[in-house]
N, C-alpha and C positions, 0 to 999 in steps of 0.2 A: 927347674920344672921338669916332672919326670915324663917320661910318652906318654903313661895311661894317665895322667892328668892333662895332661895337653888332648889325646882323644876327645875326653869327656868334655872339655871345653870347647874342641872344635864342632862336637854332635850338636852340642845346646846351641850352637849360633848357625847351624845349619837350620836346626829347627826354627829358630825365631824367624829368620828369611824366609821360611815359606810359610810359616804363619802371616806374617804383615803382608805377603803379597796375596793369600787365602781375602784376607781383609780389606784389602784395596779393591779387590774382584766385586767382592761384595758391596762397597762403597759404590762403584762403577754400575752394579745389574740389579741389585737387591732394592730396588725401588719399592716403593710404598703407593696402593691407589690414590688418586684426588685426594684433599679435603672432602672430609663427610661422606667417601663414598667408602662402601666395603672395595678389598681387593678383587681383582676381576680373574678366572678363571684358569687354570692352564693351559688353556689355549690361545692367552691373552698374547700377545709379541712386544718385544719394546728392542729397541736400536738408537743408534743414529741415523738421521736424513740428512742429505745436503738438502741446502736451499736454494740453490743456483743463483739467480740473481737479487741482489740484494738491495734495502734502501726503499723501495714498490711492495714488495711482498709477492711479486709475481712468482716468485720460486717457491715458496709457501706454499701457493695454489693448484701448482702443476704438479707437483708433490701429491698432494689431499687425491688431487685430479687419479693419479694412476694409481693411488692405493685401494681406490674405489673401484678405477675398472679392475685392476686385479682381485674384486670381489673381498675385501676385505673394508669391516666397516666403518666405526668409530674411530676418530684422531683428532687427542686432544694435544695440548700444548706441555710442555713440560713443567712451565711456569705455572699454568693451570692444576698438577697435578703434585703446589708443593715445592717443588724440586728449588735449590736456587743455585749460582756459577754453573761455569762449566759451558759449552757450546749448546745451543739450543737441539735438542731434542723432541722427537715425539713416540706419544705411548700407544700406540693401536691395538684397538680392541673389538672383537667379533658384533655386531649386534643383535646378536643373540644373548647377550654376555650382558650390553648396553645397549638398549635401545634409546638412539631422539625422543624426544618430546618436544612440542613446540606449545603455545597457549594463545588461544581465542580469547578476546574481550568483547563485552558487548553491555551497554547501558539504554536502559529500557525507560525509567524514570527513578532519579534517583539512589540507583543502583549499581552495582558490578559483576558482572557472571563472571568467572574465569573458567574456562575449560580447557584443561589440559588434555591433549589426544597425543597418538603415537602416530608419528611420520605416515606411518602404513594405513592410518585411519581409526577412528575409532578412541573412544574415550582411554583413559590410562585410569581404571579401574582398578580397586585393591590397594592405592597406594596413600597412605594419607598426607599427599602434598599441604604445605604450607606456603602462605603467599605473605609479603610486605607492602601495602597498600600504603601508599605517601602522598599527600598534600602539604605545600608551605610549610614544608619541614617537619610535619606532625607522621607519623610511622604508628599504624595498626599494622599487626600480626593474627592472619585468619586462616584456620585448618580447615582441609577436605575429611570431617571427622566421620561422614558415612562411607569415604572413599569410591565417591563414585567417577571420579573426575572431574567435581565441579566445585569451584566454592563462588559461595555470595556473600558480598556487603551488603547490607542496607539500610537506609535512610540514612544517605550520603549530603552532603550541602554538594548543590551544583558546583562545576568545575573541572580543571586539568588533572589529573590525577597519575600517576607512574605506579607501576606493577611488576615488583621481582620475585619468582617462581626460585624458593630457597632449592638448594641442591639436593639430593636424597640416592642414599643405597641403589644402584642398581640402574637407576637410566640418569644422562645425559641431558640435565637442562638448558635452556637457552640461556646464551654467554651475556646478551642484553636486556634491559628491563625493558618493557612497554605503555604503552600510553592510552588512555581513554578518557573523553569527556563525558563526565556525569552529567546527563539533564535534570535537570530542576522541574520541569513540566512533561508529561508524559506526552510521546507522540504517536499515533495506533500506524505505525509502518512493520510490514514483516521483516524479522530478523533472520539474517541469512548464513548463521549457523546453525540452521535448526536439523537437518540431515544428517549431522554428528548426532545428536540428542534418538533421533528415533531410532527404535529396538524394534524385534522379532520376537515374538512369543518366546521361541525357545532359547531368549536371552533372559529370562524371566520367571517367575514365580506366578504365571498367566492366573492360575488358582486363587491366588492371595489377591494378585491388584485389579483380577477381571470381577468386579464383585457388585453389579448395578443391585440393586433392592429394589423390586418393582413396589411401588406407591397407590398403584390400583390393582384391583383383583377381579379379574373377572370370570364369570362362572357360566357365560357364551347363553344363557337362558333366552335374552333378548334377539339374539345373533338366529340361534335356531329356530325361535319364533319367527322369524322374519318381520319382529318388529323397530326394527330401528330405520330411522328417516333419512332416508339417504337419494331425498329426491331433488337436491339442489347442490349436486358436485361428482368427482367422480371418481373411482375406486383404483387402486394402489394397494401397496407393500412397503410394510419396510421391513430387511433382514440383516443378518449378521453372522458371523463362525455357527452360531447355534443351529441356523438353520442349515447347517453342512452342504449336500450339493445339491444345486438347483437347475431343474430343466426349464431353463429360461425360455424355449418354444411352447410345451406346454404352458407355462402361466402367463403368457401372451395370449395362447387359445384362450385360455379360458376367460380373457374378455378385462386382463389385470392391464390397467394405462400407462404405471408407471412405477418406480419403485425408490425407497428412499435408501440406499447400502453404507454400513455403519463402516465409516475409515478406521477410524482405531479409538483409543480410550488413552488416559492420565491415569498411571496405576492407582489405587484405592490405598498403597500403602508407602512405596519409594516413590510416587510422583513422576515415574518415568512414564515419557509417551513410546504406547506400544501399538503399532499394526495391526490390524483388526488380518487374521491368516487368510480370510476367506474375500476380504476385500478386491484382491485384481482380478480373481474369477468371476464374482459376481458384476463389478464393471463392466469385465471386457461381454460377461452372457447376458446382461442385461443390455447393455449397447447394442450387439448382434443380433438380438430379438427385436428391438426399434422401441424399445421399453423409452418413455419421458424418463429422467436419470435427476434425484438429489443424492444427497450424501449427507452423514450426518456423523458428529464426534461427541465422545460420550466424555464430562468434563471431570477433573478431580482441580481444578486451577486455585490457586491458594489468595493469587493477587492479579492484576492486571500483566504485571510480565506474562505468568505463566500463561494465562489469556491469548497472551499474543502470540506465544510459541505456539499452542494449539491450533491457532489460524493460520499461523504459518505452516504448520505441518498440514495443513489443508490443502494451502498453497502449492506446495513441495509433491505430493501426491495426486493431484487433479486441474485441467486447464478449467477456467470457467465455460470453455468453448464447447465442454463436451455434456454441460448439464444444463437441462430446461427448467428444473427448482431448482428453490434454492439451498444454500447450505446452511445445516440445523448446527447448533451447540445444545447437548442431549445434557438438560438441567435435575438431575436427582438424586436420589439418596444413593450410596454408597456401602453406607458401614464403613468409609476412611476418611480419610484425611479431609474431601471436599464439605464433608457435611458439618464440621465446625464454623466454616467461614459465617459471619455474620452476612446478616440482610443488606445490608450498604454495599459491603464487600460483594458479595455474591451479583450484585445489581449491577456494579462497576465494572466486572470480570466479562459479565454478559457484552454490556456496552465493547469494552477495550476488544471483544470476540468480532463482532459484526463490522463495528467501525475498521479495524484492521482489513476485513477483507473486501468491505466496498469500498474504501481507499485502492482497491485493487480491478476494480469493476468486478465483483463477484456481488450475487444475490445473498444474502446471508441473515437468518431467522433463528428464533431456540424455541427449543423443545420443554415444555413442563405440563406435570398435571395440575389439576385444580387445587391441591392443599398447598401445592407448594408454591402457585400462583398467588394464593391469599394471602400465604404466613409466610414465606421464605423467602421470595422476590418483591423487590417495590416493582411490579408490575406497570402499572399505571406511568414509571418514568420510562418506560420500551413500547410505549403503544404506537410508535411511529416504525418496526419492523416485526418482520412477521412474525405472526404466532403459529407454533403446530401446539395444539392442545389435547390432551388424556385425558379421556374419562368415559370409564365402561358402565354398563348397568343402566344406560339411560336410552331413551330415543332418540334422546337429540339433549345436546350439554346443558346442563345450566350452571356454567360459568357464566358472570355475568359481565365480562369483558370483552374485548373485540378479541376475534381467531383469526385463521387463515385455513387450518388443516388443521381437520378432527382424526385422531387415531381412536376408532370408536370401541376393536376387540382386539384382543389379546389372543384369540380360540378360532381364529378366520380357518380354513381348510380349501388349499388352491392345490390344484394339478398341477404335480410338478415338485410340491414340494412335502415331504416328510414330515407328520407333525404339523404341529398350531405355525399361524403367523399369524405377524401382525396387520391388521386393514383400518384403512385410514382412506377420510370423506376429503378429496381436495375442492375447497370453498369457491378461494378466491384467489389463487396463485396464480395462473392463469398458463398460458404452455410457455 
């Protein structure tokens, strides 16, 4: 063999050694993300950890423990992420990169919420999670397909039921399934994930889902005549955002008893319950005025759950301690979503409203006018809580049902406040 044959041979196996050990490098670091997740970021880290003590998992823990005071966030398992031999390992990741998620159940009748939220609070919105709902062996697969953070089952057979939140791009699901018993019979208790579900206007399309259609119209003819009958009760307000800001000392002078302030509304279009903006100012200046104090929620509810969330966010927002009426559910048209529901429906939603919150010792009545008294509620099965009734253009109503509180104009004019409100005759409510 000659030298320059011998050279050329010893280049080429120099080169193959540091290719194969190029290779092994990479076998060793060049890890791949989870299953089903994208890879995580440059900023991602991956090593070795000891686990100190062994057999407990207590070295495991202490581990996790100081990755986290060391301000670094997500740590999953190697095993988790795929990998198989080799000494256990973990892959740590910013949560920025990956955020937790964790998941609420909750069954109302027959039913399943799932809401997924992030650690930090707040729904996991934008993401179209998928869930595996299992009974005695049987597996339904249900998507978040408006991705708001929530999915439902319904009209479940009662029972135990197990719930796994499949894996997805980008955040960190929980490592175990969960568990919820489905009822079979609806029971009007408030449900106490409801503080995840409520928004702020400016989480929202206030435009789109603030959107009541008033049902009566009034043209204040009566109101300026000063002939409307208003000689067996006593005068009020009720207002809302619309009526922006109100000098709650004036409309005290001027002789106003009480006032009925709109907590929030069920949008008209995604169903989200949103905060009425103007609602804590008008509490706290109607309270400090010594104003009699209801409140009142304007509904968009599909079915008796949704009913319940509604009185529960009632709940969530106001002690019964702090008001002398009672609390309305404000029944009318929309232009959304509420105004499909049929008459039964709509009747049951009322019911599942009120019962929920005197199951709570709260006072609690709704709100409608006269058509939709007639034609759109079976009125007649709610004559046992209060009535607030609409209807302008008259002296005195002739609905021919029993009331409680007549909102008589739409065009009232009170010192203090900018623009029309609303005045309303309290009957029979009493302080």
């Amino acid at each position: 063999m000659g030298f320059k044959r011998f050279r050329i041979i010893a280049v080429a196996a120099a080169f193959l050694v540091v290719a194969a050990f190029f290779v092994l490098m990479l076998g060793n670091y060049g890890r791949t993300a989870p299953s089903g997740k994208d890879a995580p970021g440059e900023e991602a880290l991956s090593g070795e950890e000891e686990t100190g003590e062994t057999g407990d998992g207590a070295g495991e823990k202490e581990g996790y423990a100081d990755l986290k005071s060391a301000g670094v966030g997500s740590v999953r398992d190697d095993e988790e992420s795929g990998g198989s031999g080799g000494p256990e390992r973990k892959e740590v990741l910013s949560d920025e990169d990956w955020p937790y998620v964790d998941v609420l159940l909750s069954s109302v009748n027959r039913d399943i919420k799932i809401m997924v939220t992030f650690r930090d609070g707040g729904l996991a919105a934008g993401i179209p999670f998928r869930a595996e709902i299992s009974k005695g062996g049987k597996v339904s697969e249900y998507e978040d397909s408006d991705k708001d953070g929530i999915i439902t089952a319904s009209d479940l057979p009662g029972g135990k039921y197990t719930v796994h939140l499949k894996s997805h791009p980008g955040v960190i699901t929980p490592e175990n399934d969960s568990s919820v018993t489905v009822r079979s019979d609806i029971t009007y208790e408030k449900v106490d994930y409801i503080r995840t579900l409520i928004k702020t206007e400016d989480q929202v399309d206030a435009e789109a889902e603030d959107t009541a259609e008033l049902g009566e119209e009034d043209d204040g003819a009566l109101l300026k005549a000063g002939e409307i009958d208003l000689a067996n009760g006593t005068i009020g307000i009720d207002v809302s955002k619309y009526n922006k800001d109100i000098d709650w000392e004036k409309v005290r002078d001027a002789g106003i008893e009480y006032a009925v302030i709109r907590m929030g509304y069920r949008g008209s279009g995604t169903g989200a319950l949103v905060k009425d903006p103007y609602y804590d100012r008008n509490l706290k200046g109607a309270e400090e005025a010594g104003l009699k104090i209801g409140v009142y929620f304007f509904t968009q509810a599909l079915n008796e759950t949704e009913a319940i969330e509604e009185a529960s966010m009632v709940e969530s927002l106001v002690s019964k301690e702090e008001l002398t009426l009672p609390v309305f559910l404000d029944v009318e048209s929309s232009g959304g979503r509420g105004d499909a529901v049929d008459r039964d429906q709509r009747t049951r939603n009322i019911r599942a409203f009120i019962e929920t919150l005197q199951n709570d010792g709260y006072r609690a009545g709704f709100y409608a006018n006269k058509t939709w008294l007639n034609k759109y509620i079976n009125a007649g099965e709610l004559i046992d809580y209060p009535l607030w009734l609409a209807q302008y253009k008259v002296k005195r109503p002739t609905y021919e049902g029993k009331y409680d509180m007549w909102q008589y104009s739409s065009r009232g004019q009170v010192e203090g406040i900018q623009g029309n409100v609303d005045l309303n005759l309290n009957i029979s409510l009493g302080d």
